[in-house]
N, C-alpha and C positions, 0 to 999 in steps of 0.2 A: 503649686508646683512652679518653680523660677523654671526659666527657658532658656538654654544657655544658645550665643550664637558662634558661630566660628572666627578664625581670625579675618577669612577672606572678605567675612558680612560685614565685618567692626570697621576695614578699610572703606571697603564700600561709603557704610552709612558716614565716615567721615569724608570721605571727599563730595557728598553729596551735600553737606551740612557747608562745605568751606571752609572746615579747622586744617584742612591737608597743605601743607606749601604755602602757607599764608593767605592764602585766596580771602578774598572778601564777599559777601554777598551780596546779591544783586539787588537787593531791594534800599530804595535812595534812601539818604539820611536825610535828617530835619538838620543838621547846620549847616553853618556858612561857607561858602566857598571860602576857600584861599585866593588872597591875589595873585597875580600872578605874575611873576619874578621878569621881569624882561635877562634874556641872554646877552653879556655880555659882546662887543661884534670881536668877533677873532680878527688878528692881527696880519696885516699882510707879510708875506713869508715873500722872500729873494731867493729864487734860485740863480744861482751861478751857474753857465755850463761853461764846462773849460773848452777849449778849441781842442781840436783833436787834429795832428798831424799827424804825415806820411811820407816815407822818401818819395822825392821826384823821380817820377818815371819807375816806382820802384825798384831802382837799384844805386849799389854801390859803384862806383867809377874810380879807375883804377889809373895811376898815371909816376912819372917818375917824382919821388921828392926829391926838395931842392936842399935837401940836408946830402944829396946824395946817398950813399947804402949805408950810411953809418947810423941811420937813425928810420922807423914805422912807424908813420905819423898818420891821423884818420882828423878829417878837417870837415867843414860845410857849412851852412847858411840854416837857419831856420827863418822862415819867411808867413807871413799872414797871407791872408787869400787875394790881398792886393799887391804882392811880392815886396812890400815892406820887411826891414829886419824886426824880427822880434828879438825884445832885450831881456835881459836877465829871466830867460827859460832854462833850466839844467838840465844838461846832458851827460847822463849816465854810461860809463862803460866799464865793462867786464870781460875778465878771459872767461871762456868756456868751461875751462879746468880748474877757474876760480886759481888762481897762480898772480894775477893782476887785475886790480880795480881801481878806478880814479872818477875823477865827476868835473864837471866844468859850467859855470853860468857864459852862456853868452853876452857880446857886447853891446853896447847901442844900435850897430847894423847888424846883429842877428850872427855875425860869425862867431867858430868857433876854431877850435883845435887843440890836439890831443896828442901830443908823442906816446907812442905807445910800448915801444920797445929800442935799446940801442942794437943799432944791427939789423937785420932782417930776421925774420920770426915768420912762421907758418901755423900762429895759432889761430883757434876763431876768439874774434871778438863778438859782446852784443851791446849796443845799445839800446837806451830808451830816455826817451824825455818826459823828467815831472816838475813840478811846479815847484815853485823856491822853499817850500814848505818840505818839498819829498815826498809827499802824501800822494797828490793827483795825478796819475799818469797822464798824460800828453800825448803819447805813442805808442804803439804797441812795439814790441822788440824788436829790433831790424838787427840779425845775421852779417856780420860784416867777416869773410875769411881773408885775413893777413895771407901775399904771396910772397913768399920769398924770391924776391927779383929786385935787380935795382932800378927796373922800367916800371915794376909797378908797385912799391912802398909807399906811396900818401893815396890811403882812400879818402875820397871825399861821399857825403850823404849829406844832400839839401833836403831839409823838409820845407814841407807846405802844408799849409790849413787846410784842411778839407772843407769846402766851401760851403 
């Protein structure tokens, strides 16, 4: 008389034996080790961290341009943590309404400038600063609202390095 056993017992006896998931058994073999392989050493890795700026004083400063009302011009500095210009950083600008965009690298002493509109204009602008590539930002977006006044059409926004 055969004895049949169920599926649960058949699992069983195979994970018991170490046919189940590859498993090997415990009991040592008679050959040889393998040698063993040395690891290659991993490679030192460069991280880059970009500088991160911030307007001075966080804000925009509002003053008359010397174009007079004919022209809304946004100007400033971008500066390192030892108030050095930084050169060729790009700075990004946009209307809010997306109606106007342009971009600009700064000079050898970090200035910039931006005519933004002829006449005066009460759009908002935003900026931001990234690396010549476009990729890295530099700054998070600074809020710049155009007044329509001819006392105060050139904003200026200096950054600085965050130390």
């Amino acid at each position: 008389m055969s004895k049949e056993i169920g599926r649960r017992q058949f699992l069983h006896l195979l994970v018991l034996s170490g046919v189940v998931a590859g498993c090997r058994r415990l009991v040592p073999e008679e050959s040889t080790p393998s040698p063993i392989t040395p690891i290659p050493p991993v490679p030192t890795v460069t991280l880059t961290v970009a500088l991160r700026f911030s307007p001075e004083n966080d804000a925009v400063d509002y003053s008359p341009n010397p174009a007079g009302c004919d022209r809304t011009t946004i100007q400033g500095t971008v500066r390192d943590a030892n108030g050095r210009g930084v050169s060729q950083i790009i700075l990004r600008v946009w209307a809010q309404d997306d109606s106007w965009s342009g971009a600009v690298m700064t000079g050898e002493d970090g200035f910039y400038r931006v005519d933004l509109a002829d006449g005066l204009t009460e759009k908002i602008y935003r900026l931001q600063l990234v690396d010549q590539s476009g990729t890295t930002l530099l700054s998070d977006v600074v809020i710049a609202p155009a007044i329509p006044s001819c006392d105060l059409n050139l904003m200026t926004v200096n950054f600085v390095a965050a130390p």
